[in-house]
Rosetta silent file (secondary structure, phi, psi, omega in degrees, C-alpha in Angstrom):
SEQUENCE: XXXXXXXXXXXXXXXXXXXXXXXXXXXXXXXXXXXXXXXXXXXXXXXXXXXXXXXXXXXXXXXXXXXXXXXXXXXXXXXXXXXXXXXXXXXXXXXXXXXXXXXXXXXXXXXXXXXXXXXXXXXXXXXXXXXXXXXXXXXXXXXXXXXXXXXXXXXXXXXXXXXXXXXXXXXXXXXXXXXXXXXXXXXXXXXXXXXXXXXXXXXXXXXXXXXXXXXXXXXXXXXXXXXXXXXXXXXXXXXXXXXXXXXXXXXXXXXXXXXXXXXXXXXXXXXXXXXXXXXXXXXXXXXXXXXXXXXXXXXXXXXXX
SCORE:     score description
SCORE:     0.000 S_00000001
   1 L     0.000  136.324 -158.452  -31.845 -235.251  -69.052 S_00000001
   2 H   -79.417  -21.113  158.866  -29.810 -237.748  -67.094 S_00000001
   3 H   -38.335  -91.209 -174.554  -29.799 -234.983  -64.220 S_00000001
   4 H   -41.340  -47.063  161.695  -33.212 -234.743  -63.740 S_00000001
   5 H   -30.832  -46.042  172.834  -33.295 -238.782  -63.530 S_00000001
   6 H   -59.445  -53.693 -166.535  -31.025 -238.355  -60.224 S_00000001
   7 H   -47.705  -63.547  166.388  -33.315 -236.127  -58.828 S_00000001
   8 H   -44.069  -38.700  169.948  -35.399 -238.613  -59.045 S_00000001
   9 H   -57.377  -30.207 -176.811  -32.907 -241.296  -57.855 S_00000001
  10 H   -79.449  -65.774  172.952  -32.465 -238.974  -54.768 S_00000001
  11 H   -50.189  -65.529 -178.813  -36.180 -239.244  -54.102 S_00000001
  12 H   -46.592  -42.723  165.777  -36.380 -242.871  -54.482 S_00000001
  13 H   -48.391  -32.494 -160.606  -33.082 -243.335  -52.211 S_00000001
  14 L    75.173   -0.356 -163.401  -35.195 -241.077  -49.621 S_00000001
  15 H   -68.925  -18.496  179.876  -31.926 -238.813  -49.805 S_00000001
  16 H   -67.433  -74.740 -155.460  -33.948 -235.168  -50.008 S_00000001
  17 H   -64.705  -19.546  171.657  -34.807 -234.842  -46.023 S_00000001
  18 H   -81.703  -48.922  173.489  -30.773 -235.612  -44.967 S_00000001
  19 H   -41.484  -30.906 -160.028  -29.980 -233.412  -47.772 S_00000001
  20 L  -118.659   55.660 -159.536  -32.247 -230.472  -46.933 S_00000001
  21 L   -97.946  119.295  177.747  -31.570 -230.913  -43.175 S_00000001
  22 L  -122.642  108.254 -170.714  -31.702 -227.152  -41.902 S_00000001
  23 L  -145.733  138.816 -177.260  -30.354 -227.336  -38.355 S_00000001
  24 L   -52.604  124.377  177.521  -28.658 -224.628  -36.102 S_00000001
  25 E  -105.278  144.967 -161.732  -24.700 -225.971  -35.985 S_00000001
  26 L  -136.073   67.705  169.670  -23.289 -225.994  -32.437 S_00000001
  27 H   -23.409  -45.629 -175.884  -19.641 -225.659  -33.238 S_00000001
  28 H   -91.166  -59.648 -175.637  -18.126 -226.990  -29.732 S_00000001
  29 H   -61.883  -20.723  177.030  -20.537 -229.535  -29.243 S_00000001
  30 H   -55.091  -67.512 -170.372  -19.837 -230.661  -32.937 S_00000001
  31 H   -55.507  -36.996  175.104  -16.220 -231.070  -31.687 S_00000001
  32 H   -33.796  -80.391  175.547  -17.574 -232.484  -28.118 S_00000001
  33 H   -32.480  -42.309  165.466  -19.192 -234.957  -30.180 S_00000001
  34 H   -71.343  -44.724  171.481  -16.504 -236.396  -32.210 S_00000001
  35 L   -95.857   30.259  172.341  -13.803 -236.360  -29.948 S_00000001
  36 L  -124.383   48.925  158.736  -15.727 -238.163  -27.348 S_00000001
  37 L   -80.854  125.686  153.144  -16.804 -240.989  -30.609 S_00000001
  38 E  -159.783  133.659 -170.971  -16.103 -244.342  -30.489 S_00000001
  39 E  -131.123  142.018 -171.799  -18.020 -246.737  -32.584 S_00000001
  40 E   -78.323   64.760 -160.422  -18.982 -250.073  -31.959 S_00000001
  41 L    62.114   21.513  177.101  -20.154 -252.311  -34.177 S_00000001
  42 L    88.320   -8.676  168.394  -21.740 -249.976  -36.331 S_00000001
  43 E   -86.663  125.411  134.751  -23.201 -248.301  -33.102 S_00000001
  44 E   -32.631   53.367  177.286  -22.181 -244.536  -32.349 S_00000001
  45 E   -91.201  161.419 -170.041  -21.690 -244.075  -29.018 S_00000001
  46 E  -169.381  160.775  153.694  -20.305 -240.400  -27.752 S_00000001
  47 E  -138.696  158.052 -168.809  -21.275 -238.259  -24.340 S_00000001
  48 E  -103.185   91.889  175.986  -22.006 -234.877  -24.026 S_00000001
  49 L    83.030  -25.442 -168.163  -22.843 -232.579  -21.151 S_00000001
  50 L   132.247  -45.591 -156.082  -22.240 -235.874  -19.492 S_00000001
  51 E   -84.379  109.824  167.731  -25.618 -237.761  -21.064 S_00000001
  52 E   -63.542  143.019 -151.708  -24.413 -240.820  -22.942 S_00000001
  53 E  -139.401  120.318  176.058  -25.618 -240.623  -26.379 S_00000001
  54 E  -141.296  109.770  175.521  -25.718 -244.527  -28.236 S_00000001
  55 E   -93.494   63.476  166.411  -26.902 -244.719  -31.804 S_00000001
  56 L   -28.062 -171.358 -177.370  -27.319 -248.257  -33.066 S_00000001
  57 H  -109.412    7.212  160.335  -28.211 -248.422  -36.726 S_00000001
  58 H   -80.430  -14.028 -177.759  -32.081 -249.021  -36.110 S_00000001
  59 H  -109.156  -32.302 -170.488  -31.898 -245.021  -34.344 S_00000001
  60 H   -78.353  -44.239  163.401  -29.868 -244.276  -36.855 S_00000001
  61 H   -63.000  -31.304 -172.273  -31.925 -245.300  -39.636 S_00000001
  62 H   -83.788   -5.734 -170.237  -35.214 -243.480  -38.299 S_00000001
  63 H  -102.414  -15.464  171.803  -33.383 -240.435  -37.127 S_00000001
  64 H   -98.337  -25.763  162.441  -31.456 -239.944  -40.748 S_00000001
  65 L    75.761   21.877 -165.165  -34.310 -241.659  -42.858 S_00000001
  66 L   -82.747  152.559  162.713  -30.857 -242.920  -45.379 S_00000001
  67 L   -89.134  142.648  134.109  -31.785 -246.435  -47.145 S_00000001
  68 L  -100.540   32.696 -175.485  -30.016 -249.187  -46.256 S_00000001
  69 L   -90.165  142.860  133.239  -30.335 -251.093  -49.220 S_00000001
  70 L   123.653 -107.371 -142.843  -27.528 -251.633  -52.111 S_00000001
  71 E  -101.561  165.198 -174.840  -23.458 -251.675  -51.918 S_00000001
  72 L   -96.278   22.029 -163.118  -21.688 -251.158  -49.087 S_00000001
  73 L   -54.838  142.248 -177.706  -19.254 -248.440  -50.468 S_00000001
  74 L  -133.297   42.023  140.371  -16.699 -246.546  -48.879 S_00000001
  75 L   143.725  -47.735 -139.873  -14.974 -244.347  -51.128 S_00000001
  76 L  -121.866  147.799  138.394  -12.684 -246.810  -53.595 S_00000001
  77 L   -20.030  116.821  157.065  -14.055 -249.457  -56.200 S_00000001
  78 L  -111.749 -177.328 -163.884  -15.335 -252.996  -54.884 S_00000001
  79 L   -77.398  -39.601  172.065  -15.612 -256.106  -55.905 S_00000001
  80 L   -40.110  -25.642 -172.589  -19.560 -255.420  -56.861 S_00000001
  81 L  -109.416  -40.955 -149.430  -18.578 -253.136  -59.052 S_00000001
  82 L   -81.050   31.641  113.976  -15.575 -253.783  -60.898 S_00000001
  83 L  -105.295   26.027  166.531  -16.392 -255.223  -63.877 S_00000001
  84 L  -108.989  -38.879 -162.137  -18.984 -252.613  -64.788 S_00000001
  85 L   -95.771  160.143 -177.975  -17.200 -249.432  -63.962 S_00000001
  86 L  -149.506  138.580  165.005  -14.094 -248.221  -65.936 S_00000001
  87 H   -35.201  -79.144 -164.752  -12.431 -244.810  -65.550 S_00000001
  88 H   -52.194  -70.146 -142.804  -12.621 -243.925  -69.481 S_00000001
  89 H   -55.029  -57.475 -161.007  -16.180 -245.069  -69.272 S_00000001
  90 H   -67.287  -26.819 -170.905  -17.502 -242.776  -66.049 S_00000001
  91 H   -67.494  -58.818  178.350  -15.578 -239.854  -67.560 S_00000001
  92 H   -39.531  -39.099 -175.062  -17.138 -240.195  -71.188 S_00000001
  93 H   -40.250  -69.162 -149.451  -20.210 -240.530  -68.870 S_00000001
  94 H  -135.549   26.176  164.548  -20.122 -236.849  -66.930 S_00000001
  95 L  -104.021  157.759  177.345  -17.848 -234.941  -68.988 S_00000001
  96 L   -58.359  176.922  122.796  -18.422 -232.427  -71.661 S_00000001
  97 L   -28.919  -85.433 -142.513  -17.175 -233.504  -75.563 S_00000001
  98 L   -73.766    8.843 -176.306  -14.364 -231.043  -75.321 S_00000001
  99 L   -96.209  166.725 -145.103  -13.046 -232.046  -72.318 S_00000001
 100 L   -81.902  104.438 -175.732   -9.644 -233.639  -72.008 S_00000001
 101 L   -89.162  -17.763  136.175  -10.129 -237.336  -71.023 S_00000001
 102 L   -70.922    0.516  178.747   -6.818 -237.951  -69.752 S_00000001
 103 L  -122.290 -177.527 -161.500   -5.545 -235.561  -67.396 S_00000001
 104 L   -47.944  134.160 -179.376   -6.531 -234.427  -63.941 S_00000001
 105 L  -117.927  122.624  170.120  -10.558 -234.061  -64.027 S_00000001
 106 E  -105.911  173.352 -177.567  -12.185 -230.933  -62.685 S_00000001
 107 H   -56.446  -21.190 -156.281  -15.849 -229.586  -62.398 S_00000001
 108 H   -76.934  -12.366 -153.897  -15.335 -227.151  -64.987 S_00000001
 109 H  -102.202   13.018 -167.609  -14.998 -229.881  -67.470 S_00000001
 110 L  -105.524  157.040  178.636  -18.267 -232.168  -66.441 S_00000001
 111 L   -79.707  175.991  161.514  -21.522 -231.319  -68.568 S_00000001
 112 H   -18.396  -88.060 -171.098  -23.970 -229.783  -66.655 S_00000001
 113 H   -60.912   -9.526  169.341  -25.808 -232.119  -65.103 S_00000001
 114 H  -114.389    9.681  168.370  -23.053 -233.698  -63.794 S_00000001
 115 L   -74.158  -43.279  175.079  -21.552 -230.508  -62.759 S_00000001
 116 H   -96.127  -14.307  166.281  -24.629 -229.861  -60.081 S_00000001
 117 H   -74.840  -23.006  178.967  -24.544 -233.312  -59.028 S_00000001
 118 H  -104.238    7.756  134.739  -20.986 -232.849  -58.064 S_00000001
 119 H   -33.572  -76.611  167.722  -21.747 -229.704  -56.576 S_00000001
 120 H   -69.320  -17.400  178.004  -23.955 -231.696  -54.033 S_00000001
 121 H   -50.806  -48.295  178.556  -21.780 -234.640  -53.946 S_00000001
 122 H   -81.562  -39.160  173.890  -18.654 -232.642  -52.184 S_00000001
 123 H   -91.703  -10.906 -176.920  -20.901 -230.200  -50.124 S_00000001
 124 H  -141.135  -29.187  174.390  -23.693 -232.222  -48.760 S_00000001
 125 H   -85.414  -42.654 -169.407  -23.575 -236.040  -49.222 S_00000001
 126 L  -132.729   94.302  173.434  -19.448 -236.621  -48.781 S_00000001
 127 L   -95.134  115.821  148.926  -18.630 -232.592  -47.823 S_00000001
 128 L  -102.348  175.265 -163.322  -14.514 -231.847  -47.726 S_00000001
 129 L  -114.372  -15.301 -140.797  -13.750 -228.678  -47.128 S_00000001
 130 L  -139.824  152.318  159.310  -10.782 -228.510  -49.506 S_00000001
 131 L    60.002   37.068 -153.704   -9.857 -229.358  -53.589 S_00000001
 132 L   -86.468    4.089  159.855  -13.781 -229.176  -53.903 S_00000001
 133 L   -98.570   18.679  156.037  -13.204 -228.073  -58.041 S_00000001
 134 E  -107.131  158.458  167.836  -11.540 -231.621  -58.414 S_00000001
 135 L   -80.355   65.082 -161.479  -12.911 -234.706  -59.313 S_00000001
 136 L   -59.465  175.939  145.529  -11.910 -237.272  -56.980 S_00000001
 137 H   -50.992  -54.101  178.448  -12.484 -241.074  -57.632 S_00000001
 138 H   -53.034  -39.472 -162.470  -14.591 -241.313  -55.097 S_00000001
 139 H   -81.675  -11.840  171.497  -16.474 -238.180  -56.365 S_00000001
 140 H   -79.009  -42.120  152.363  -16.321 -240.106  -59.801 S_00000001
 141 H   -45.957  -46.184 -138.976  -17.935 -243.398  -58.686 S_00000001
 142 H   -96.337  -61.636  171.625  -20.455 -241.870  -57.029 S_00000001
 143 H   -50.322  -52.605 -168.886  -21.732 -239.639  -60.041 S_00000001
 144 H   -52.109  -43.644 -165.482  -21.512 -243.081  -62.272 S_00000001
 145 H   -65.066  -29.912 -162.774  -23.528 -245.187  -59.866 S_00000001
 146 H   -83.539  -11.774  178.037  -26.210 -242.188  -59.631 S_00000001
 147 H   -85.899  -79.885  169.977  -26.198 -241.870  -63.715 S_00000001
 148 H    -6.320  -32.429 -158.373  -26.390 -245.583  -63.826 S_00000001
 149 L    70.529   16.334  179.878  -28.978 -246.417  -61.278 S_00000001
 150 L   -74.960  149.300  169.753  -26.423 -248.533  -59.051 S_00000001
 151 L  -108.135  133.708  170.461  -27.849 -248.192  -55.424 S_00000001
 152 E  -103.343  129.907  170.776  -25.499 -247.383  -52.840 S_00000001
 153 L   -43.083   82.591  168.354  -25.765 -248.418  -48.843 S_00000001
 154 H   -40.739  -48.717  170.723  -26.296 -244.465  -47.806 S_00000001
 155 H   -62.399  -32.563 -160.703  -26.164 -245.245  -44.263 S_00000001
 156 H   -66.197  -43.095 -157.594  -23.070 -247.642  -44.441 S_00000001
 157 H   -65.452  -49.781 -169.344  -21.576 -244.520  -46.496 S_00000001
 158 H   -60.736  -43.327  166.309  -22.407 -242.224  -44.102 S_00000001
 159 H   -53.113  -61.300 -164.627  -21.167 -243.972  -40.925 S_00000001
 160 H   -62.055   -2.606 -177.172  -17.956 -244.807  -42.590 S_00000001
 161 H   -73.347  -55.895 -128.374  -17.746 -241.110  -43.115 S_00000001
 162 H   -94.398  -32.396  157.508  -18.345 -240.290  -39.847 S_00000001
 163 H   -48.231  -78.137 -171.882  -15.786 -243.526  -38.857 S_00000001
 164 H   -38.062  -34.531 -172.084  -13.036 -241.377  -40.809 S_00000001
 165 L   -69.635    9.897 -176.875  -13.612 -238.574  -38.533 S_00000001
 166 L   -99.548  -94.697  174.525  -11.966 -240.400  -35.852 S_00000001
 167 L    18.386  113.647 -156.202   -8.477 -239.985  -37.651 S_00000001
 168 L   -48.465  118.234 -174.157   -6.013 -237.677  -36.225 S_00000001
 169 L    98.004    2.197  174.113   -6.584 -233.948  -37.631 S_00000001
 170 L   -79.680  129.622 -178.846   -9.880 -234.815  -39.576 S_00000001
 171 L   -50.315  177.212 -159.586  -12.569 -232.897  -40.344 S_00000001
 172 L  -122.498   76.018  175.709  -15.816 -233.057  -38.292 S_00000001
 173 L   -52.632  154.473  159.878  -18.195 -234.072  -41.219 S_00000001
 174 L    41.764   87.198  162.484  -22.280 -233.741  -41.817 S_00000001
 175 L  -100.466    0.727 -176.560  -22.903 -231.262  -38.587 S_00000001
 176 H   -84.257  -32.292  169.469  -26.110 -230.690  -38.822 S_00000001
 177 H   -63.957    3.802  166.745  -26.675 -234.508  -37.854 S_00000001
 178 H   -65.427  -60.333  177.628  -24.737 -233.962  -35.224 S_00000001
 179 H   -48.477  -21.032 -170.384  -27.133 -231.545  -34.183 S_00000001
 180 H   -93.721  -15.028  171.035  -30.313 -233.484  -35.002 S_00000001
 181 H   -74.326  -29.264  176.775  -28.473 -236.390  -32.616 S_00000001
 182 H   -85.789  -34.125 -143.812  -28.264 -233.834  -29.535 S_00000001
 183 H   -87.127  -41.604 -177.041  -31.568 -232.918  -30.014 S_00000001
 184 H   -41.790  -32.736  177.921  -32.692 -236.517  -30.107 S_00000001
 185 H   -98.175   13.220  177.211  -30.857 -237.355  -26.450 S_00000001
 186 L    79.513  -13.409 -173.765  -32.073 -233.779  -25.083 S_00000001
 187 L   -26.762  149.046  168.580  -28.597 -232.341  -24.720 S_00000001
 188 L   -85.555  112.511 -136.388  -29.404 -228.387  -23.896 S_00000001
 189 L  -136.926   12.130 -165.874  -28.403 -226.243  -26.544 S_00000001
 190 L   -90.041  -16.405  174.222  -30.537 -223.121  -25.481 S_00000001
 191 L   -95.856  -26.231 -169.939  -27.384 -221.081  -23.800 S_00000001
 192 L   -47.432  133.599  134.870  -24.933 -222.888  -26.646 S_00000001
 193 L   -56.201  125.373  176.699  -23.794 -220.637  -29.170 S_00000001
 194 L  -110.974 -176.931 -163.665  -24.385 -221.256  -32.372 S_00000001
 195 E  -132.475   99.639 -170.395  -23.744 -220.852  -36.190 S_00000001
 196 L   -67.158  171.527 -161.896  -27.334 -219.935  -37.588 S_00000001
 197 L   -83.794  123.873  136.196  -28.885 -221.312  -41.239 S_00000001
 198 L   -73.295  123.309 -172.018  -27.823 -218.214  -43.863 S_00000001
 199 H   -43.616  -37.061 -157.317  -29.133 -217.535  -47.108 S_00000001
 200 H   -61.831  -16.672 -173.906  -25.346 -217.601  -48.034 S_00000001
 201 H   -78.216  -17.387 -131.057  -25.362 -221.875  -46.955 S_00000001
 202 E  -112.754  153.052 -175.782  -27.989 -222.157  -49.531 S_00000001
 203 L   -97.291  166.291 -179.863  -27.739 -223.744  -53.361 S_00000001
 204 L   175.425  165.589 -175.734  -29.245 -220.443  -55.380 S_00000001
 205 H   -56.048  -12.736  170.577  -28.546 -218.996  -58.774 S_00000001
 206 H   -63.375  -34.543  146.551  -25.052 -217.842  -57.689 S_00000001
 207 H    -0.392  -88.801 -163.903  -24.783 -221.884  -57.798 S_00000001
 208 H   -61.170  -55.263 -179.574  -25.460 -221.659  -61.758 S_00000001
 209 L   -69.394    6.099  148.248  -23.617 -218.380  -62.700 S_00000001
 210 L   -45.862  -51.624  176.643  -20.752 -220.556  -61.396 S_00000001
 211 L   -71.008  -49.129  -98.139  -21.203 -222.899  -63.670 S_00000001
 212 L    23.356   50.876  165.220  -20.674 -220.345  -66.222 S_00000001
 213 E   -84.052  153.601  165.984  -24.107 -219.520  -66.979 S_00000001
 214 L  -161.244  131.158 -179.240  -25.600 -216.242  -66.747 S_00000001
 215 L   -68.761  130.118 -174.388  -29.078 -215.020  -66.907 S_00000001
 216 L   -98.475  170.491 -165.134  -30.445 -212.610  -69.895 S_00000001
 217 L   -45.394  -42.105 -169.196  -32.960 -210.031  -69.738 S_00000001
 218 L   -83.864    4.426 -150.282  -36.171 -212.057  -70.541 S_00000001
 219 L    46.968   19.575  157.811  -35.066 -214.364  -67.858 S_00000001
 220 L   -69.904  152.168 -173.097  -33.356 -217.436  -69.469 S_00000001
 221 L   -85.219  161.415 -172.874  -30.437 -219.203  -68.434 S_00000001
 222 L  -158.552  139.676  122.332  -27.493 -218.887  -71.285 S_00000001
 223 E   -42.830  132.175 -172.490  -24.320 -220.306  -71.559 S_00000001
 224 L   -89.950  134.553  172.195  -22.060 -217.851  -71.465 S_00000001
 225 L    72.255  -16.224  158.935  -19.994 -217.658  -75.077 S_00000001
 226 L   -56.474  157.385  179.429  -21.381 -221.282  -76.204 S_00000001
 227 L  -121.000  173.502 -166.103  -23.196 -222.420  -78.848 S_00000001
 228 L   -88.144  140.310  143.396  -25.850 -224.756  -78.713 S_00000001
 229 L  -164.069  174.487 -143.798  -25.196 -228.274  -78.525 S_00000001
 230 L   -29.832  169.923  176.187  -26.599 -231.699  -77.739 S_00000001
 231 L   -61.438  -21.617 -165.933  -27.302 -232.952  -74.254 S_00000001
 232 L   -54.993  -14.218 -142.299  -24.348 -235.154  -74.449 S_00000001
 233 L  -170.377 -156.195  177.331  -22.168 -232.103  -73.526 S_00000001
 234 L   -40.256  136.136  172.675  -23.946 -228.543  -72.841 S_00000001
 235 L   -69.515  138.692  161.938  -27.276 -227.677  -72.778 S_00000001
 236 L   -37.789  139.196  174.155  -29.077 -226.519  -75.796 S_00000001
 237 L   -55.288  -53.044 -174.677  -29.425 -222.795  -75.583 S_00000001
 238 L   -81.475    6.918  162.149  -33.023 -223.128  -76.008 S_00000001
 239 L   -95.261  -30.527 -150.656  -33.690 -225.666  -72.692 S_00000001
 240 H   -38.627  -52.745 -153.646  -31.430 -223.617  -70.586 S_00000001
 241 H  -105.766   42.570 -174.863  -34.136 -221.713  -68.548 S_00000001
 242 H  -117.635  -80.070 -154.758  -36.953 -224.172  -68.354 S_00000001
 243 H   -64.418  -27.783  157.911  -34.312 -226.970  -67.053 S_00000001
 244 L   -68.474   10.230 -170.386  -32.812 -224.610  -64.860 S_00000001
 245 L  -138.710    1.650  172.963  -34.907 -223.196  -63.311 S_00000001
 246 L   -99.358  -12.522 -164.947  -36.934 -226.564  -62.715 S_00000001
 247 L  -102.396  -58.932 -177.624  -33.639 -227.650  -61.530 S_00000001
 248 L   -98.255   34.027  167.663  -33.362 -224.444  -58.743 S_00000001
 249 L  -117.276   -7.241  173.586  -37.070 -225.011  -58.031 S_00000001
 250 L  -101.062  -20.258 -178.249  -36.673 -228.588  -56.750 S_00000001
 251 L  -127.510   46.339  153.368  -33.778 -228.228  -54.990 S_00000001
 252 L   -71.295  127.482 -158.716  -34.284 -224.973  -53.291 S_00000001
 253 L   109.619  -10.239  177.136  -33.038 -224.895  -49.874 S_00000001
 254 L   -42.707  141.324  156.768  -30.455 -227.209  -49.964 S_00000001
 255 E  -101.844  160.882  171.925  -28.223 -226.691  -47.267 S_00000001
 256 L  -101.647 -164.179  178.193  -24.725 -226.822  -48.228 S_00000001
 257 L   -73.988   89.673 -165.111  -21.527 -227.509  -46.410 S_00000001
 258 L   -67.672  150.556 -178.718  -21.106 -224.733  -43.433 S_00000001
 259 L  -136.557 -163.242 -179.492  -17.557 -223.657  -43.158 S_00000001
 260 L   -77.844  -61.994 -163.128  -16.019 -220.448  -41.921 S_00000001
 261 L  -100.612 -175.411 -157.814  -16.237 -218.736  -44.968 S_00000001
 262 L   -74.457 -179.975 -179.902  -18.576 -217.472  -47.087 S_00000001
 263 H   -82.814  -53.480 -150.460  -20.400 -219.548  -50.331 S_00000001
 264 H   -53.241  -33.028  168.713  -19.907 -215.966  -52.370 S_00000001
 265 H   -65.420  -39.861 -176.289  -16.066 -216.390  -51.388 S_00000001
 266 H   -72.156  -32.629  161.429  -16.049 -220.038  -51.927 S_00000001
 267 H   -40.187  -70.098  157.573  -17.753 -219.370  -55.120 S_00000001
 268 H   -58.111   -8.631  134.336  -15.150 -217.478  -56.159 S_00000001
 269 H   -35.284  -95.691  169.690  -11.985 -219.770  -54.907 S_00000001
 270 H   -14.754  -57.665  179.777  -13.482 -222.307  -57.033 S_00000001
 271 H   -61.868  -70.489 -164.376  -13.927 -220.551  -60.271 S_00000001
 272 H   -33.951  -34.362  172.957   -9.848 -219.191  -59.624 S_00000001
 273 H   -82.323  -11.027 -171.140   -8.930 -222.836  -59.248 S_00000001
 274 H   -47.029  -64.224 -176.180  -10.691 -224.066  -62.082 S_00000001
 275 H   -54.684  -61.477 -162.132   -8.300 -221.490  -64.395 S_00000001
 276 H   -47.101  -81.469 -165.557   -5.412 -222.024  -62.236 S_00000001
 277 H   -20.653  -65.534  174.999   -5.723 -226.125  -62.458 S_00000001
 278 H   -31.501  -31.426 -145.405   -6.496 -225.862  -66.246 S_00000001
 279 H  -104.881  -27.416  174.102   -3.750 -223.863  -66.942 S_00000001
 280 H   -91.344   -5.525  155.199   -1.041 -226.514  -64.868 S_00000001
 281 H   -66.930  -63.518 -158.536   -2.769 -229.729  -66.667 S_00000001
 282 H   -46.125  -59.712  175.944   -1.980 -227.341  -69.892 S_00000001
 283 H   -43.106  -73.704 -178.191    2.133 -227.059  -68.263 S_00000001
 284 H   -65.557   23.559  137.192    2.586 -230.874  -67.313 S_00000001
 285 H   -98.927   -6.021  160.050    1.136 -231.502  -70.726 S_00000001
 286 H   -71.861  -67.654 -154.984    4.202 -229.806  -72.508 S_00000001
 287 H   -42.956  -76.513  179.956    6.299 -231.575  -69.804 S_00000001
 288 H   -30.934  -54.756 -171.852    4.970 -234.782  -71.208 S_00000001
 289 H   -77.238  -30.107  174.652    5.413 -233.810  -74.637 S_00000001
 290 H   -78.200    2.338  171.604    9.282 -232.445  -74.060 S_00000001
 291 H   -74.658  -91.777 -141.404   10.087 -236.002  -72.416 S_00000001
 292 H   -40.567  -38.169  176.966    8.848 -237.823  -75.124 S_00000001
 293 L   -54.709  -26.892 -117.442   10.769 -235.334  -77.817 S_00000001
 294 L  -165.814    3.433 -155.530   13.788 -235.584  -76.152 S_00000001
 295 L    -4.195   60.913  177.939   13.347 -239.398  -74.488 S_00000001
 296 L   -91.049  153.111  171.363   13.811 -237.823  -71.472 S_00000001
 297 L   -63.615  109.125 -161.160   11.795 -240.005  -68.051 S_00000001
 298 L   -61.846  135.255 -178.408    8.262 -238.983  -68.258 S_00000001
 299 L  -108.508  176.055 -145.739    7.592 -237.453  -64.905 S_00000001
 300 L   -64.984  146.926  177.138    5.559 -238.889  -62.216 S_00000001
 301 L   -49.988  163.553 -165.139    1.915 -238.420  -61.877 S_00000001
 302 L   -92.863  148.418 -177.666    0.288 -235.883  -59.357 S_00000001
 303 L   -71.927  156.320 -179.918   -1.078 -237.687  -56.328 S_00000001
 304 L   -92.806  126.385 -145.895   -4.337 -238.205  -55.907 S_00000001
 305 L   -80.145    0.000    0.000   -6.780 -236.023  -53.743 S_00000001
């Protein structure tokens, strides 16, 4: 399974210890940190408490352990890439069969395996807070290169994330490195309040029954209402609880993105938008068809998130 391959690609990358980083978040100092940011030359400087805090990219690599080997990406298609990747291509790639290869592409409609990779993609490597059952470009690149084997600069990625956060009104991405950055310059965090590690932050079979999965009696994984068929598209009925459960035995513990609210709520958002979304590609695909009937001006596409 092309899944399991990432996992490996995540281990080879070094990408498991920034992934599984389980660190106390320190809300105010999170904010401290950012809006006292200004970066340099690929150096991080910020102060704190007072105590200047300057992270070149040689502290950066040993305190995030990210490779800096491969492309330099930052969200959009480069010139490195662009005659290998294609839209049609990455979709056919990390989509089911039945799914709709021309309209708006959401999670519900990626097979499996590229369903929990884009799970971690949006909550722990490039975490938004917001539209996280869409399929971005970015979040589309990202999946190809990791099906693919393309290696991406992690740190480069990560910076420039971290760059964006300068931008007026922007979220205050990847906080637990913030936190592993105070601890590194001593800042004092023992009176700080903080927003402790929760089972609920955690990837876990609520994850998978997400997915629309659901566990039977004997303890196998199921699709729910599917039938079995090739890897190309769903998992066989009869891999379900082997690969799944080898799947939520390597990457138990993940932390996920902390927010306000809860994963069981965010679980549920997610599923509601899936149906909602589905059901307004199905409406602007009438639209589309009553232009065309009727050679009325096809109307314009929905911007992109």
């Amino acid at each position: 399974m092309r899944f399991l391959n990432s996992f490996m690609h995540f281990q080879n990358l070094n990408l498991i210890p920034f992934m599984s980083l389980k660190l106390h978040v320190y809300s105010e100092l999170v904010k401290a940190f950012y809006s006292n940011l200004e970066i340099q030359k690929s150096t991080l400087i910020s102060k704190v408490y007072g105590i200047k805090m300057v992270i070149d990219q040689s502290l950066f690599y040993d305190l995030t352990q990210l490779s800096s080997e491969g492309v330099p990406f930052e969200g959009a298609l480069n010139d490195d890439w662009k005659f290998d990747f294609s839209v049609h291509d990455a979709r056919r790639l990390v989509c089911t069969n039945q799914a709709d290869m021309t309209g708006r592409l959401l999670a519900g409609s990626l097979a499996f395996e590229s369903r929990m990779l884009h799970y971690l993609i949006v909550r722990i490597l490039l975490p938004r807070s917001s539209n996280l059952a869409q399929v971005s470009e970015e979040d589309l690149i990202v999946m190809w290169a990791f099906h693919t084997g393309q290696q991406i600069d992690w740190a480069h990625l990560v910076r420039y994330r971290i760059h964006k956060a300068l931008r007026l009104n922007a979220p205050f991405p990847y906080p637990h490195l913030v936190t592993l950055f105070l601890q590194h310059f001593n800042i004092p965090l023992d009176s700080e309040p903080y927003v402790p590690i929760k089972r609920s932050f955690l990837i876990d079979v609520a994850v998978i029954a997400s997915f629309g999965y659901h566990k039977e009696h004997d303890g196998s994984w199921v699709k729910k209402g599917a039938q079995p068929i090739d890897d190309e598209g769903n998992l066989l009925v009869g891999e379900d609880s082997s690969l799944l459960q080898r799947i939520l035995d390597r990457f138990d513990g993940l932390q996920t993105y902390v927010g306000e609210r809860s994963d069981a709520l965010e679980l549920q958002v997610d599923m509601q938008f899936d149906e909602m979304d589905s059901r307004i590609t199905k409406v602007e695909g009438d639209v589309t068809y009553i232009c065309t009937c009727f050679d009325l001006p096809q109307p314009p596409p929905p911007p992109s998130s």
